[in-house]
Kinemage of the C-alpha trace (Angstrom):
@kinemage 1
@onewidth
@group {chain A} dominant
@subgroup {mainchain}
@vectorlist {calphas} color= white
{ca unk a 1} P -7.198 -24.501 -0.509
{ca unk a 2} L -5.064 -22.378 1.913
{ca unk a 3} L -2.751 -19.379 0.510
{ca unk a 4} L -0.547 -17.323 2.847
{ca unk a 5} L 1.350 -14.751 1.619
{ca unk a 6} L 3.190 -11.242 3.135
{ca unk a 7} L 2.741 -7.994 2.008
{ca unk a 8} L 5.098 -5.121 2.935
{ca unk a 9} L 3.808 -1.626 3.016
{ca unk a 10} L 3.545 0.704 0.303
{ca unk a 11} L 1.839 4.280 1.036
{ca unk a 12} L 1.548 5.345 -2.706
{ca unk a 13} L 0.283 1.827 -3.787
{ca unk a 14} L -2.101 1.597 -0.563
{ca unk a 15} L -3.495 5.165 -1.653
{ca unk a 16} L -3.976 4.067 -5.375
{ca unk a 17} L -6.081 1.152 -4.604
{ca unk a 18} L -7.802 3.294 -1.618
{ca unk a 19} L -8.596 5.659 -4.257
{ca unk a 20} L -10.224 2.803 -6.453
{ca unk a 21} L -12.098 1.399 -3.934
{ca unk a 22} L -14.006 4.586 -2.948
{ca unk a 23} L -13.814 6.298 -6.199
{ca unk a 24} L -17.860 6.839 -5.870
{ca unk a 25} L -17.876 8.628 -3.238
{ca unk a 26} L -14.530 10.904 -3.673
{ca unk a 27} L -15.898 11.564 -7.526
{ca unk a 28} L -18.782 13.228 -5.931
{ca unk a 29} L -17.034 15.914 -4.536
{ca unk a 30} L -14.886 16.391 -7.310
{ca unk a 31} L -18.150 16.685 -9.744
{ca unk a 32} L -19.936 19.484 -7.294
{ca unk a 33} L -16.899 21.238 -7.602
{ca unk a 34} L -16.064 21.092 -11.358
{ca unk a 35} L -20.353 21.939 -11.362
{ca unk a 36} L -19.878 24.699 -9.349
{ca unk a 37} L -17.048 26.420 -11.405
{ca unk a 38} L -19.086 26.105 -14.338
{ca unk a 39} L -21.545 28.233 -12.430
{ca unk a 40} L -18.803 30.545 -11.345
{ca unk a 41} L -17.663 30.747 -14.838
{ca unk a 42} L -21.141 31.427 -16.118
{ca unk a 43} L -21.567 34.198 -13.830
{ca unk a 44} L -18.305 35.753 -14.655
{ca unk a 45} L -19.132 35.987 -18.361
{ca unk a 46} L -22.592 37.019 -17.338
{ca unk a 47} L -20.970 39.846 -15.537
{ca unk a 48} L -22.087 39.079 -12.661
{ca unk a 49} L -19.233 39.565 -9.829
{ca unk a 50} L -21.178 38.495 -6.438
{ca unk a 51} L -22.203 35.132 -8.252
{ca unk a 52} L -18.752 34.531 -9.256
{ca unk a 53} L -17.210 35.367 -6.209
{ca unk a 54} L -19.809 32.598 -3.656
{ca unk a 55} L -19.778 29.982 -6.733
{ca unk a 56} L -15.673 30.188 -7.225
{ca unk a 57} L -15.251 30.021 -3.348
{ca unk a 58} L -17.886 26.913 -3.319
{ca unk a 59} L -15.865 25.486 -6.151
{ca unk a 60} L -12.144 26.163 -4.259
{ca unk a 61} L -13.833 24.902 -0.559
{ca unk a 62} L -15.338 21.591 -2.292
{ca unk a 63} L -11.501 20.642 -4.010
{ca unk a 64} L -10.294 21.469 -0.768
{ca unk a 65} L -12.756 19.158 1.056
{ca unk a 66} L -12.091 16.427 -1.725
{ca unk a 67} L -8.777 16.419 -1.350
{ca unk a 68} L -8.517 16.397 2.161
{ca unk a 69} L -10.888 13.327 2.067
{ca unk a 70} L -8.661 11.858 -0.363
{ca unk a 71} L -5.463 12.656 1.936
{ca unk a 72} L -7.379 11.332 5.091
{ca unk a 73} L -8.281 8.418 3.909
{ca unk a 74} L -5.029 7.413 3.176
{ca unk a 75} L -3.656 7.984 6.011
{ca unk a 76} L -6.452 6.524 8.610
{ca unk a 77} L -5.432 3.883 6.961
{ca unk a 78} L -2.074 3.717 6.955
{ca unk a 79} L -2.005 3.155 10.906
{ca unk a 80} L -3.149 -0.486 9.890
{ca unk a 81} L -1.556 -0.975 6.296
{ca unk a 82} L 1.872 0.741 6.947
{ca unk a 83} L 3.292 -2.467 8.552
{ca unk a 84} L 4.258 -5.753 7.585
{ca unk a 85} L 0.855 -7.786 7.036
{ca unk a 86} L 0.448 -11.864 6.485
{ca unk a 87} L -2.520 -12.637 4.250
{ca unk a 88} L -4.465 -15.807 4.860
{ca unk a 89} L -7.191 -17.075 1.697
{ca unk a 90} L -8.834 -19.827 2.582
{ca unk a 91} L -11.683 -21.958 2.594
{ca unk a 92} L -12.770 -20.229 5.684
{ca unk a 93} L -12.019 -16.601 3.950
{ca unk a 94} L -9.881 -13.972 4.158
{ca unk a 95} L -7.457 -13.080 7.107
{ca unk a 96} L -5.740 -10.152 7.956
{ca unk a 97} L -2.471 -10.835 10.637
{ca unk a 98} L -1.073 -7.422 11.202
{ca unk a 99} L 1.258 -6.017 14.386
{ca unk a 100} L -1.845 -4.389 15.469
{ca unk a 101} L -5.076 -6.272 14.318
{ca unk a 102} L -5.958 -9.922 13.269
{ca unk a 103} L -9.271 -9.975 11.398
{ca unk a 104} L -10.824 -12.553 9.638
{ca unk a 105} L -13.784 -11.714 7.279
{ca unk a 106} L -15.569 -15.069 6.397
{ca unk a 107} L -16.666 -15.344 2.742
{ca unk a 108} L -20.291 -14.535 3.280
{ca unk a 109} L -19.465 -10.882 4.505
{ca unk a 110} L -17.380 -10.521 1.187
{ca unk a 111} L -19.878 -9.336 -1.567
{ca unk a 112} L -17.463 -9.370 -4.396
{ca unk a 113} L -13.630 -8.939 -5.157
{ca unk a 114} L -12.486 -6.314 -7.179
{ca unk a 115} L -8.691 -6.764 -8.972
{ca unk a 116} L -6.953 -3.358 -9.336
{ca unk a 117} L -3.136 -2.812 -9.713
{ca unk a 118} L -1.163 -4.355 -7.295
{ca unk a 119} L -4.168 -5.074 -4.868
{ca unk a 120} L -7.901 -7.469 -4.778
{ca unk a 121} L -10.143 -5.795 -3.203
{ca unk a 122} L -12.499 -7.476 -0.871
{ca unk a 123} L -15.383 -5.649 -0.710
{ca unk a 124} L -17.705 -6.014 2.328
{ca unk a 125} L -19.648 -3.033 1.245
{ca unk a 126} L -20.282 0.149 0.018
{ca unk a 127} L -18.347 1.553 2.318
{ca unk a 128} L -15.908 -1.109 3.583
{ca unk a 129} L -13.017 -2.685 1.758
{ca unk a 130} L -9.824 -4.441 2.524
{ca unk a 131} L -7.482 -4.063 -0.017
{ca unk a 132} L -4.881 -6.829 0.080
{ca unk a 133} L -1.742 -6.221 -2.246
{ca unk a 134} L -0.725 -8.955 -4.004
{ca unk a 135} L 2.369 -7.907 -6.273
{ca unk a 136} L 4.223 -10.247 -3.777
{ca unk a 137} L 2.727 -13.017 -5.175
{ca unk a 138} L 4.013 -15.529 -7.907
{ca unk a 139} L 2.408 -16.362 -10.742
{ca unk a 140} L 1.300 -19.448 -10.295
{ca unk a 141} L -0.068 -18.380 -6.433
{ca unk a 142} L -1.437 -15.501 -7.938
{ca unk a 143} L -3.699 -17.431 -10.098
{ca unk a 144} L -4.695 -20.001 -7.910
{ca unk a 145} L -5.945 -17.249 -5.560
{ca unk a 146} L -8.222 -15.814 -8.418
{ca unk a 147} L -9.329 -19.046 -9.742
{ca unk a 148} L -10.509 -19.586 -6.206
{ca unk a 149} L -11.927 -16.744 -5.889
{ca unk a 150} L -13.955 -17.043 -9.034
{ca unk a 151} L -15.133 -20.496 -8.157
{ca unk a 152} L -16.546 -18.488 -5.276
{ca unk a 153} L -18.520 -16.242 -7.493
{ca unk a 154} L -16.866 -13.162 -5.815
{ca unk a 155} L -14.771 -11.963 -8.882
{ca unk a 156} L -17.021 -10.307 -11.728
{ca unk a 157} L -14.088 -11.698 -14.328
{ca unk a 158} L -12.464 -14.613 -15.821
{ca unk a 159} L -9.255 -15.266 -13.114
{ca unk a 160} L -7.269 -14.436 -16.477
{ca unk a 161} L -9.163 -11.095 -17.200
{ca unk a 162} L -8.521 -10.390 -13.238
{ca unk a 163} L -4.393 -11.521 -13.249
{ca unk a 164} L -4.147 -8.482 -16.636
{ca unk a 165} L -5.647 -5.925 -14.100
{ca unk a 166} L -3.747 -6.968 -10.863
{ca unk a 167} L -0.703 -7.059 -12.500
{ca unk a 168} L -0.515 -4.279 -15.594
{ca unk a 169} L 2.520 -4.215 -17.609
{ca unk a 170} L 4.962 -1.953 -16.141
């Protein structure tokens, strides 16, 4: 089986699955932050103004740092995803043919394949993820990729559980 396909760039579609794929770590900072205006809240009803004050600048610098982190990750990104790209799935696995990078990640790197809107998801791990949008596709292509890919074991879904999420009603 051999599926090529191109993908045109998207920045706000390229951020939402970015997003997805390292919501674990970027929820992290958001939770110390929401934790630490609790604390800054509890110390303002507790009258206590110094406590407030380092807690509700904690809170403010942790937002700050999660968005930033957010907003950088998009755009390191970018540099690679903001051009045309041709996709290649294969028996072989996945290749990336870009203007400025050709990359092919062979199926054993891939620990799973996660379907989010618009993109899969190849996930080589925790920290490492190629999302592939595949909006381009047409039905029938698009579900020929996922049944492939879960004969492969890599998506956690039925392909028809994985086609709802790639592709939500708009």
């Amino acid at each position: 089986m051999l599926i090529t396909f191109t993908t045109q760039p998207d920045r706000r579609l390229l951020g939402v699955a970015l997003r997805r794929a390292f919501r674990r770590t970027l929820i992290a900072y958001w939770l110390c932050a929401g934790v630490m205006a609790l604390l800054a809240l509890l110390g303002w009803c507790g009258g206590d103004a110094a406590g407030t004050v380092v807690w509700g600048a904690g809170a403010v610098a942790l937002a700050l740092v999660a968005w930033w982190a957010d907003h950088r990750l998009v755009s390191i990104n970018w540099k690679l995803y903001g051009r045309p790209v041709v996709w290649t799935v294969g028996d072989e696995g996945v290749r990336y043919d870009g203007e400025l990078m050709d990359c092919l990640v062979r199926w054993p790197a891939v620990e799973r394949v996660e379907p989010v809107p618009y993109h899969l998801i190849f996930r080589i791990g925790r920290h490492q993820a190629i999302p592939a949008r595949i909006d381009g596709l047409d039905a029938g292509q698009r579900d020929e990729l996922l049944a492939f890919l879960y004969a492969r074991g890599l998506l956690g879904q039925p392909a028809e559980e994985a086609a709802r999420r790639v592709a939500p009603a708009r």
